[in-house]
VOBA-1610 file (N, C-alpha, C; in pm, whole numbers, padded with zeros to 5 digits, always signed):
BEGIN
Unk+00082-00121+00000Unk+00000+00000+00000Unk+00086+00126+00000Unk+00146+00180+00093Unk+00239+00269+00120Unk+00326+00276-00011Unk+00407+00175-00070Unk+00497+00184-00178Unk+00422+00231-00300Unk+00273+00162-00334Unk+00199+00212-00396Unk+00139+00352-00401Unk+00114+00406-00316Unk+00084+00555-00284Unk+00194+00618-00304Unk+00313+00559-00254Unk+00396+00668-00284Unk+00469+00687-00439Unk+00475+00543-00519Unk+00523+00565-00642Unk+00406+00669-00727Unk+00276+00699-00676Unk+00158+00732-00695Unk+00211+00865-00748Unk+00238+00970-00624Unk+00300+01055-00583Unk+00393+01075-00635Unk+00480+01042-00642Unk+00656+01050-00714Unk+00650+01076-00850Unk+00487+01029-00879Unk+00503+01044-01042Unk+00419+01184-01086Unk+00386+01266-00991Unk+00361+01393-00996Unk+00492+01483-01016Unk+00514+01549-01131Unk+00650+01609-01138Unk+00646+01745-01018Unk+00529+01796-00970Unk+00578+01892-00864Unk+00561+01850-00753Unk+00595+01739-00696Unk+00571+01710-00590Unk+00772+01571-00560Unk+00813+01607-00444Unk+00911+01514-00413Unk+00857+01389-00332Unk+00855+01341-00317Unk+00872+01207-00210Unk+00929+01125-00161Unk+00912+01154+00027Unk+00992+01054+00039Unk+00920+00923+00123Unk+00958+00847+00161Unk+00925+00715+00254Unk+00960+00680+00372Unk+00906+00713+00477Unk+00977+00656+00562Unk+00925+00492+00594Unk+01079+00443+00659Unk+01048+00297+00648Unk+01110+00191+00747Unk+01082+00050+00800Unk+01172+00054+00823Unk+01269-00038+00729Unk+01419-00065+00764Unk+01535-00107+00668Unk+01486-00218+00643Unk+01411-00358+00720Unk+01451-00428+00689Unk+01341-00461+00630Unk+01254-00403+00621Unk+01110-00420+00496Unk+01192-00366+00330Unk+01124-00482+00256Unk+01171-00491+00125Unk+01137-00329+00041Unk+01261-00303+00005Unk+01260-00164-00028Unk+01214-00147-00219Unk+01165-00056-00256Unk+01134-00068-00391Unk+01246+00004-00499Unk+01247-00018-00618Unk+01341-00007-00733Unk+01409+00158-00697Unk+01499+00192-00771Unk+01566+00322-00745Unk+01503+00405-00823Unk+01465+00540-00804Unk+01372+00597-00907Unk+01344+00731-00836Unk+01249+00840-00867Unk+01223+00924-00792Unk+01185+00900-00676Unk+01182+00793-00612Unk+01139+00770-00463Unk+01284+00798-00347Unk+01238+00912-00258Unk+01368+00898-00163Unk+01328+00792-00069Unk+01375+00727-00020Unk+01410+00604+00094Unk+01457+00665+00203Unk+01374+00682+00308Unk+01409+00701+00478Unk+01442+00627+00611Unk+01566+00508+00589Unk+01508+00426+00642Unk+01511+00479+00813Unk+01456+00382+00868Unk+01373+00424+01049Unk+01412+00363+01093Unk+01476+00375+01251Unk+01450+00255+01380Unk+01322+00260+01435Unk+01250+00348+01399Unk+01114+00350+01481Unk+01115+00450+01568Unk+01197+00514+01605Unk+01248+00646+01747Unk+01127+00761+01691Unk+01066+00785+01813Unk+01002+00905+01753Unk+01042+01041+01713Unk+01159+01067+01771Unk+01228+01215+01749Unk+01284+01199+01620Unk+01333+01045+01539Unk+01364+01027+01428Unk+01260+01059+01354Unk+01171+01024+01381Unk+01052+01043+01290Unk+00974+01163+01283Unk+00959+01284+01389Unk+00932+01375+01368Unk+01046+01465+01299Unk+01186+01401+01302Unk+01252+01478+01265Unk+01219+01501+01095Unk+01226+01367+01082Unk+01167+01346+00912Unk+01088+01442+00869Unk+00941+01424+00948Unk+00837+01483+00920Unk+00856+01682+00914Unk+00949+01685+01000Unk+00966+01805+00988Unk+01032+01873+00864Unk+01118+01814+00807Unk+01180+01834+00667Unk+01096+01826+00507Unk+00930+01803+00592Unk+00890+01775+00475Unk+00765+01872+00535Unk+00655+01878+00400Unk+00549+02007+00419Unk+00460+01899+00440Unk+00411+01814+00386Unk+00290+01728+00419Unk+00300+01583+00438Unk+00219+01506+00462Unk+00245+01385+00526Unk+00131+01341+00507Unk+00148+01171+00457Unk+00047+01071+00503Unk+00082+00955+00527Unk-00002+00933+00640Unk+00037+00843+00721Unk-00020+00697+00711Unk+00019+00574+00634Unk-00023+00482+00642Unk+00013+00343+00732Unk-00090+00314+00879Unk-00035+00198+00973Unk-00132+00189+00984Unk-00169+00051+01069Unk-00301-00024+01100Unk-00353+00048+01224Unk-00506+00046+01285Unk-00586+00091+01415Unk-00498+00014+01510Unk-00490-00091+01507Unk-00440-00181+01602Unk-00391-00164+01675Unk-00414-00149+01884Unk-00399-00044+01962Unk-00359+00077+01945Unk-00412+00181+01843Unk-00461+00315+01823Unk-00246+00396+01767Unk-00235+00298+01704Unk-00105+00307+01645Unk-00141+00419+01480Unk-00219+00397+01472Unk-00248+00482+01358Unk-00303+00621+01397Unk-00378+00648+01478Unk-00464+00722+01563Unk-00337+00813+01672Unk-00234+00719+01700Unk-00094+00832+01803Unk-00063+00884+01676Unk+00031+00789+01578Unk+00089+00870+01508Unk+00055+01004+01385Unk-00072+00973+01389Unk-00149+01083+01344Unk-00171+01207+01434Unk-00178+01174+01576Unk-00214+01326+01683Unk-00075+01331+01658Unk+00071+01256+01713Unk+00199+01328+01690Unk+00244+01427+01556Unk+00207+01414+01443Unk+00201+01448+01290Unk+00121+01619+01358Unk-00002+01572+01421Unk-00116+01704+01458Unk-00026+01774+01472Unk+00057+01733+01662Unk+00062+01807+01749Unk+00227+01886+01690Unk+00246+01819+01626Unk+00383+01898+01575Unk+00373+01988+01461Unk+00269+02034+01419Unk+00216+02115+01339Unk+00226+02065+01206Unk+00196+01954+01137Unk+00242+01935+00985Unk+00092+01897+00961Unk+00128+01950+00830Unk+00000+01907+00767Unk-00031+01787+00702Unk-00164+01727+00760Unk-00169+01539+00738Unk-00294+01521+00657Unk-00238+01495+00545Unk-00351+01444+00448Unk-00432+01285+00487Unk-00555+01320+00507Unk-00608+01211+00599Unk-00770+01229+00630Unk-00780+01144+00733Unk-00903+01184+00851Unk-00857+01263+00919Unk-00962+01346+00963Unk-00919+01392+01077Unk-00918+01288+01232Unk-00865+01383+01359Unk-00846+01284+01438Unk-00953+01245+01520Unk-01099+01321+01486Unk-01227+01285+01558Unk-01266+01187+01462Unk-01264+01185+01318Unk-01292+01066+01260Unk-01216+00942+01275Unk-01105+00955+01334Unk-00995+00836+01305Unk-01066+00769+01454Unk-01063+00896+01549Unk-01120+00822+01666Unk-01264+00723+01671Unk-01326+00740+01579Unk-01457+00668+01597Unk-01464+00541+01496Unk-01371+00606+01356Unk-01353+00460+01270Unk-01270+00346+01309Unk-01155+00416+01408Unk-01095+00270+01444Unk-01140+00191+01555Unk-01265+00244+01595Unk-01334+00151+01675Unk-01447+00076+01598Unk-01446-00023+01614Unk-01585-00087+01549Unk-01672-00085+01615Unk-01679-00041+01765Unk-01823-00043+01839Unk-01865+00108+01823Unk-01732+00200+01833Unk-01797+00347+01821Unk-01871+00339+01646Unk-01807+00316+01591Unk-01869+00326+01453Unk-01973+00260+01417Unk-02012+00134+01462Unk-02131+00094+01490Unk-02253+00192+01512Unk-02196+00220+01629Unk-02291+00351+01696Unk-02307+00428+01623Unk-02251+00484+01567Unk-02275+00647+01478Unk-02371+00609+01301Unk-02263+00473+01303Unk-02388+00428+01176Unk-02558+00399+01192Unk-02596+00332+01337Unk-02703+00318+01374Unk-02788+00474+01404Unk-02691+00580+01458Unk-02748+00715+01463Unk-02833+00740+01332Unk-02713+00683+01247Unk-02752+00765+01140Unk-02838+00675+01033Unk-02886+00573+01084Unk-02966+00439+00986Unk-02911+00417+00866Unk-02799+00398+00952Unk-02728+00340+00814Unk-02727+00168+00853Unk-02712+00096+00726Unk-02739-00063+00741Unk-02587-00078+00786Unk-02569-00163+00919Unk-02457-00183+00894Unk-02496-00375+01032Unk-02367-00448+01043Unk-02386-00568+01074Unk-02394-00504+01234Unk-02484-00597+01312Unk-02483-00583+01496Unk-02373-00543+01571Unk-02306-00507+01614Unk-02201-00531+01705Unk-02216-00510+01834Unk-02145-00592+01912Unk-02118-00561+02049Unk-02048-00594+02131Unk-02008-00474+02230Unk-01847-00514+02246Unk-01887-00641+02410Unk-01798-00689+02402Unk-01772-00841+02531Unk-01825-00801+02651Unk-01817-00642+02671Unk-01836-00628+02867Unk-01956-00583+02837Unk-02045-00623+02759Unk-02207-00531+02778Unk-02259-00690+02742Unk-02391-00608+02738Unk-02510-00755+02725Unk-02501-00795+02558Unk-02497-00955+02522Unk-02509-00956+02410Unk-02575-01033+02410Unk-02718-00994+02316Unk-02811-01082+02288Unk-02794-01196+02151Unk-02755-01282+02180Unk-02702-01406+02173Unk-02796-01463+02084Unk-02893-01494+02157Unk-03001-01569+02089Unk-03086-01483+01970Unk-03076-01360+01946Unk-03133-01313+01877Unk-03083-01304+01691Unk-02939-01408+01648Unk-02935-01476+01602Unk-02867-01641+01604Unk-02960-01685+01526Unk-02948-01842+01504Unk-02871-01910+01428Unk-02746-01908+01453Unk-02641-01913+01380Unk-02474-01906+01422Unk-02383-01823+01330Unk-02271-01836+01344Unk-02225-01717+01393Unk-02142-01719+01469Unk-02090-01544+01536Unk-01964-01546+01498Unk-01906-01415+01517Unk-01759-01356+01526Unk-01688-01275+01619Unk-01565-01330+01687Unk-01592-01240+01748Unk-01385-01203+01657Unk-01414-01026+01759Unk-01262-00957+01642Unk-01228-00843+01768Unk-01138-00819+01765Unk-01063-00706+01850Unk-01171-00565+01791Unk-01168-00501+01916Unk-01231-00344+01881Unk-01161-00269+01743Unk-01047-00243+01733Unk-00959-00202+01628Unk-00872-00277+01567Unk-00914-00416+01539Unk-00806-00498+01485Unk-00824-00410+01314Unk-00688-00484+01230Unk-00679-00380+01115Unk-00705-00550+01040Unk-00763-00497+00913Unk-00776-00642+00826Unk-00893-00777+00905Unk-00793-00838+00851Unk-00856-00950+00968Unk-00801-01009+01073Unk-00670-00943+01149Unk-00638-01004+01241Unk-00709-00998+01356Unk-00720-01099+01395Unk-00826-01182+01522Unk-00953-01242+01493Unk-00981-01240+01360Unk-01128-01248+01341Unk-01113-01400+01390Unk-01209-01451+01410Unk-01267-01568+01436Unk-01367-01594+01424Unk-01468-01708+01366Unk-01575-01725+01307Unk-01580-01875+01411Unk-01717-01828+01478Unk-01804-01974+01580Unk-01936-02014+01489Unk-01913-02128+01524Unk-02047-02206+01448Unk-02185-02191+01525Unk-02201-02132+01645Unk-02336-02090+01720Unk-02280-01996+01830Unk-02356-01942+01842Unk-02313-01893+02011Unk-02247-01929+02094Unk-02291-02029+02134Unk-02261-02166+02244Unk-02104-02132+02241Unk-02076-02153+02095Unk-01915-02193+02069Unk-01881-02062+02108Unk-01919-01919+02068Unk-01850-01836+02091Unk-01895-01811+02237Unk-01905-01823+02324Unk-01924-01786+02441Unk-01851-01893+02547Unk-01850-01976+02474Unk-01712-02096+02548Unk-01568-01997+02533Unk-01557-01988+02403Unk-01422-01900+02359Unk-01367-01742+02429Unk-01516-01703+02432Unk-01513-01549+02534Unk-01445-01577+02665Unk-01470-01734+02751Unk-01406-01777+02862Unk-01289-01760+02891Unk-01199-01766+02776Unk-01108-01775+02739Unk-01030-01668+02794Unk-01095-01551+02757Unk-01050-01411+02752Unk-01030-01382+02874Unk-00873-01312+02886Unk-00861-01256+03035Unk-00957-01119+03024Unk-01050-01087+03176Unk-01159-00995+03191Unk-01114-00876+03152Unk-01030-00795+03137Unk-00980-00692+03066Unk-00937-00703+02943Unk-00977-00777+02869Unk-00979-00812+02745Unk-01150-00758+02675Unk-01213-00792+02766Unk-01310-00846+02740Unk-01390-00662+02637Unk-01363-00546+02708Unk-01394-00432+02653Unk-01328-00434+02540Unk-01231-00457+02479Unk-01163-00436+02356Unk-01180-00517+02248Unk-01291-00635+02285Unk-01323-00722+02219Unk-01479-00729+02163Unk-01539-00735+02000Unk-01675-00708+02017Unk-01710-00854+01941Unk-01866-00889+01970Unk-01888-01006+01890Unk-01991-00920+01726Unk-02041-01026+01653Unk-02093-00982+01544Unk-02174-01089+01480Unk-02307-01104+01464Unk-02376-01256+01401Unk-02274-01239+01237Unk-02262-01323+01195Unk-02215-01387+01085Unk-02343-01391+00963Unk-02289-01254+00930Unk-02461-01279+00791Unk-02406-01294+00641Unk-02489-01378+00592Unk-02456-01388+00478Unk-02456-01273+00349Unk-02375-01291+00277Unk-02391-01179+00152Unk-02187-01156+00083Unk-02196-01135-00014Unk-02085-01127-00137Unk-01982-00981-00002Unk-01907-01066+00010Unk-01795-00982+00114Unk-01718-00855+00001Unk-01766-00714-00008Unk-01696-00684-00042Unk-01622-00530+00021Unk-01558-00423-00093Unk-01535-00328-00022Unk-01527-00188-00092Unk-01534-00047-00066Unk-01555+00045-00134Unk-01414+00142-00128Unk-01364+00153-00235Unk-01256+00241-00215Unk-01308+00407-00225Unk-01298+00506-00125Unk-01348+00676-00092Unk-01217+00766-00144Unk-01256+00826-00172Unk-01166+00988-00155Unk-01241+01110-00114Unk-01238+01103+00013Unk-01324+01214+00063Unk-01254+01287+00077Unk-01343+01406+00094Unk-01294+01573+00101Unk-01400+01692+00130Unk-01386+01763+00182Unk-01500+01896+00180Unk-01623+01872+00097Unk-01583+01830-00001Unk-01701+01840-00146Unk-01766+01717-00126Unk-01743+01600-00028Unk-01786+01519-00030Unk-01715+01373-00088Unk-01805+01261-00080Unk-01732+01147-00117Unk-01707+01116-00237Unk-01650+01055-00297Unk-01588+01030-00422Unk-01583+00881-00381Unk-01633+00789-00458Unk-01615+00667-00501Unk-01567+00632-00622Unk-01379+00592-00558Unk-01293+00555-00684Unk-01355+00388-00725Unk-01353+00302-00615Unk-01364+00187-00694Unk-01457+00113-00578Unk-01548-00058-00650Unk-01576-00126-00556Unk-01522-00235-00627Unk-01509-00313-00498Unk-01411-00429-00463Unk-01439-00557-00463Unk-01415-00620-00508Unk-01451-00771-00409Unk-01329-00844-00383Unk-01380-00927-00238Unk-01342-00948-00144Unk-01339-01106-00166Unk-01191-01195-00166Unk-01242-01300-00139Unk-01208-01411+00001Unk-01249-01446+00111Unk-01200-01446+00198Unk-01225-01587+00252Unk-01122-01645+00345Unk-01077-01786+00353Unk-01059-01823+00510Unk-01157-01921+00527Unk-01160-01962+00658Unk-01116-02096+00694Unk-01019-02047+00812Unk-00951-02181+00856Unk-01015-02285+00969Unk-00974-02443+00939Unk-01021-02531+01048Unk-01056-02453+01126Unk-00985-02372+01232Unk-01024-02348+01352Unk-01146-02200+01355Unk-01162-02198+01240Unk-01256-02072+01233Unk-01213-01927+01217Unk-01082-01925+01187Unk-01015-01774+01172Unk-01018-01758+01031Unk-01048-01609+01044Unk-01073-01593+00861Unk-00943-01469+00788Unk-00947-01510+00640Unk-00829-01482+00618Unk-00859-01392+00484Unk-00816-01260+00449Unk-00829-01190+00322Unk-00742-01269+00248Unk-00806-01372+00176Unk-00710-01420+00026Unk-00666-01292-00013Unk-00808-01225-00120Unk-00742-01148-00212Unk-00844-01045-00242Unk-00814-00939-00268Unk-00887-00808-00326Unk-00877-00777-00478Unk-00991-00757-00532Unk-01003-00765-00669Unk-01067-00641-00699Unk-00971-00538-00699Unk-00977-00414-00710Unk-01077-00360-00822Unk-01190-00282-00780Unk-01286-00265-00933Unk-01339-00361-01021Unk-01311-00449-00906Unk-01419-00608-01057Unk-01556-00622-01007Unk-01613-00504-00941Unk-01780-00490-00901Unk-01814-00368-01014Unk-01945-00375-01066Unk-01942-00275-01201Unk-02035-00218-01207Unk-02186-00305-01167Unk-02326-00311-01186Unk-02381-00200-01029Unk-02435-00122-01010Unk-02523-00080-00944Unk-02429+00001-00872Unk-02379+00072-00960Unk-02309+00200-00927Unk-02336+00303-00818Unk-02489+00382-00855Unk-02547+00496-00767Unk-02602+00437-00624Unk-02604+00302-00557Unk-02640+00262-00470Unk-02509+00268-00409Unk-02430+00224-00445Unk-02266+00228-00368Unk-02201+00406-00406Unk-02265+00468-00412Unk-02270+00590-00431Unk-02314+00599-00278Unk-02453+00658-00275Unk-02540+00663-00195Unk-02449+00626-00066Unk-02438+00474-00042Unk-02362+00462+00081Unk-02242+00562+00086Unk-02203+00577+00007Unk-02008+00670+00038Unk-02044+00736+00074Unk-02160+00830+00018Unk-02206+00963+00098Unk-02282+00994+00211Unk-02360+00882+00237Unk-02387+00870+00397Unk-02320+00880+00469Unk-02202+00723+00455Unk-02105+00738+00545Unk-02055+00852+00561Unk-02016+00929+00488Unk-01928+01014+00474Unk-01991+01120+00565Unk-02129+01189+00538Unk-02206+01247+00639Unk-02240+01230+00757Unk-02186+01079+00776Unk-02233+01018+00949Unk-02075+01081+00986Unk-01958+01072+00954Unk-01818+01098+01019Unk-01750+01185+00968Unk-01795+01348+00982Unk-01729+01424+00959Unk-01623+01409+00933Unk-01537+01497+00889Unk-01360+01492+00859Unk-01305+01336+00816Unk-01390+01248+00768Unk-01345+01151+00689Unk-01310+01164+00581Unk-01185+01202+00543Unk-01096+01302+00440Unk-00980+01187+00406Unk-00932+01197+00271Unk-00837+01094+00190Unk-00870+00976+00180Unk-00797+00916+00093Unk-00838+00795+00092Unk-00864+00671+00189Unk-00987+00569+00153Unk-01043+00511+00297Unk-01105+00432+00213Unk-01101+00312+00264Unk-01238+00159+00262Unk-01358+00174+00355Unk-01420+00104+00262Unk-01553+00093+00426Unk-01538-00052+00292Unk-01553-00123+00442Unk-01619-00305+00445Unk-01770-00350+00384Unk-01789-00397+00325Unk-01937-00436+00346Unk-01983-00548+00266Unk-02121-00594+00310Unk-02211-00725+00254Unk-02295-00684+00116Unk-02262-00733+00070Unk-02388-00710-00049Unk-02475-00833-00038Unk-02620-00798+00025Unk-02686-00875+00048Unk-02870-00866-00030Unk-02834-00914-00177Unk-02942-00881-00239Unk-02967-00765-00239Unk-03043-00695-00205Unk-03126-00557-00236Unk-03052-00476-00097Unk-02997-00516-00017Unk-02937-00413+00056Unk-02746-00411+00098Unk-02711-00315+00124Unk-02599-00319+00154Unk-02557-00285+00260Unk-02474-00380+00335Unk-02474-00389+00514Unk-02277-00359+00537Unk-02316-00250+00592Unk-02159-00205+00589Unk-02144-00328+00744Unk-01944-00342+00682Unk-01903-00439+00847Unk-01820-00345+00908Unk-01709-00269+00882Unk-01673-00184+00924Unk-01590-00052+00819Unk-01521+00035+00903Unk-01466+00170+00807Unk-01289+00212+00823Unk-01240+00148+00718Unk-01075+00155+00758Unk-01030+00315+00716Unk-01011+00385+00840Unk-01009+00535+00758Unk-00890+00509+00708Unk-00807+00465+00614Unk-00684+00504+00570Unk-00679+00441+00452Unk-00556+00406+00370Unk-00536+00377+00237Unk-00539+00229+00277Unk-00630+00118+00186Unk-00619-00008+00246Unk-00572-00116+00121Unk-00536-00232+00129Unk-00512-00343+00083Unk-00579-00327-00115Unk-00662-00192-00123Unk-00748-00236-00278Unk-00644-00101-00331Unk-00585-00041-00228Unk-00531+00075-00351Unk-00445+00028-00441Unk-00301-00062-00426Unk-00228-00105-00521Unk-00308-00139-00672Unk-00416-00224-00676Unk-00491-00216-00796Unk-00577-00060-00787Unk-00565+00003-00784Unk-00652+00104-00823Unk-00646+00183-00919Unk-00501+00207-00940Unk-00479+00293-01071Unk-00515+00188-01185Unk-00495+00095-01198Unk-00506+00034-01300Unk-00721+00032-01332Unk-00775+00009-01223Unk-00937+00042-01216Unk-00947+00126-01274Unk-00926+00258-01205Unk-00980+00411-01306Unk-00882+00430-01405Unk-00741+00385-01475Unk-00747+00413-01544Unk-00653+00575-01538Unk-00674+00586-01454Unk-00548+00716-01403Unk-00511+00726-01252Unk-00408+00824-01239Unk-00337+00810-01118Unk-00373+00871-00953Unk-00406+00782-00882Unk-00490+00847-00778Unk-00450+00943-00730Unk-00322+00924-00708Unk-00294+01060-00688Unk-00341+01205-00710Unk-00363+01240-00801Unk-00403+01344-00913Unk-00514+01385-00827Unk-00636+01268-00840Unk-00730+01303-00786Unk-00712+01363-00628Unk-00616+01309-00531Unk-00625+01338-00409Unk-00593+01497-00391Unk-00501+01493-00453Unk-00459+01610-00479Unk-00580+01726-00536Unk-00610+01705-00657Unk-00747+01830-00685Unk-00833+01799-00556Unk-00861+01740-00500Unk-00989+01704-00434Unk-00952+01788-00319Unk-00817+01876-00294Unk-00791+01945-00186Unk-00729+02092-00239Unk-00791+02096-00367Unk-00803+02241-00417Unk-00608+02256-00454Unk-00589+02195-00447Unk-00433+02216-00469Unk-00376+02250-00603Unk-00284+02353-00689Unk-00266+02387-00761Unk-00160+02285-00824Unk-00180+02281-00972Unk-00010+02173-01035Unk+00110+02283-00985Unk+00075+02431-00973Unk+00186+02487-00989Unk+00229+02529-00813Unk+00187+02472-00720Unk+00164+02502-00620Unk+00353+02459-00576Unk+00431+02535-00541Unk+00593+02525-00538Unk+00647+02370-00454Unk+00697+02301-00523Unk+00781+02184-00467Unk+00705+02155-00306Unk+00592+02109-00295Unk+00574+02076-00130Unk+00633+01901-00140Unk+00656+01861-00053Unk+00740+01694+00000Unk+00630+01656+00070Unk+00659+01498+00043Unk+00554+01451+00139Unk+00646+01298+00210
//
């Protein structure tokens, strides 16, 4: 993702780029891309950030690692092409975002997090349960009834138990929506499908993303971008939202505010360079002087 965004970028002639990284992740070809490599130190990394005018930041929710290094980016004054950090705060939760989608009647799957009441029986079937902000699918787990998932909840040391939500298991074509939001609203670059692989023990796994191979029923996956988009203010740059296509309706599962797993195919979907778009979509001039990112 990141290498992708940034060769994205690099191929804008007024714009420099660089990467920060760390060394021992596989580095890409020599080319207009500068290479930063990192120990991870934060003063290294603001130092970076400071040498450059704008920034985006691509890491997983996964204990709110995306969500610090975005307030650090804030609090040091640079400008972060992104969510903002009241949106980042509510999308990398799946129970807060739950909530705000139900405010706003939007279709989206049950959730609920481990330390509250979960009505169990109210479906007949298969559950899931997944970390509050896991990124992708790490932790998912898929139970064949309740029963099973509530043996497994046992499991859980009791302070676990808030950071953890369950979810009935509904059927429908797993897929996902690639956004470019901005002031003007949502922009739907591409939809996705999703094909996804579950193991013996019930953990499920993103095979593969098939960037723009959904085609048919365009203005309905419209419609959703712009809801969403109206339920979570400052949901700005590029972003996935999850969801079921389930016959005649579409049941969002959750909202990855950041650049996810479908952008690498994306240029090849529309057909031109996302970049471009991110860029107009924030009023930005071609002739606007050498800014770095």
């Amino acid at each position: 993702m990141a290498l992708a965004l940034s060769h994205d970028f690099s191929e804008l002639s007024e714009y420099t780029v660089s990467l920060l990284r760390y060394p021992h992740l596989v580095l890409p070809p020599s080319g207009p891309l500068h290479i930063l490599p990192s120990t991870g130190l934060v003063s290294e990394w603001e130092q970076a950030l400071l040498a450059h005018d704008q920034v985006i930041i691509v890491a997983p929710e996964t204990d709110s690692v995306l969500l610090d290094w975005c307030a650090r980016a804030d609090k040091i004054g640079m400008r972060r092409l992104g969510a903002s950090l009241a949106a980042l705060t509510i999308a990398s939760d799946k129970s807060q975002t739950a909530q705000r989608l139900q405010h706003h009647s939007i279709a989206h799957v049950p959730t609920y997090r481990l330390d509250t009441s979960v009505p169990w029986y109210d479906h007949d079937g298969a559950w899931v349960l997944k970390p509050c902000d896991g990124c992708g699918c790490d932790g998912v787990q898929r139970f064949q009834s309740s029963e099973h998932a509530q043996r497994a909840i046992t499991q859980l040391p009791s302070p676990y138990l808030s950071h953890w939500i369950a979810q009935p298991w509904l059927a429908g074509q797993a897929a996902s929506l690639t956004i470019l939001g901005s002031a003007h609203g949502a922009q739907l670059l591409s939809m996705n499908q999703q094909v996804l692989n579950i193991s013996a023990e019930g953990y499920v796994h993103l095979e593969k993303v098939m960037t723009g191979s959904i085609k048919q029923d365009t203005a309905r996956f419209e419609q959703l971008a712009q809801s969403v988009h109206e339920a979570i203010p400052g949901l700005d740059g590029v972003y996935g939202i999850d969801l079921l296509i389930q016959d005649q309706q579409l049941t969002v599962v959750e909202i990855n505010p950041r650049v996810t797993s479908a952008y690498p195919g994306l240029r090849a979907a529309l057909g031109t360079n996302p970049a471009t778009l991110w860029i107009q979509s924030l009023g930005l001039s071609e002739y606007t002087p050498s800014p770095s990112f």
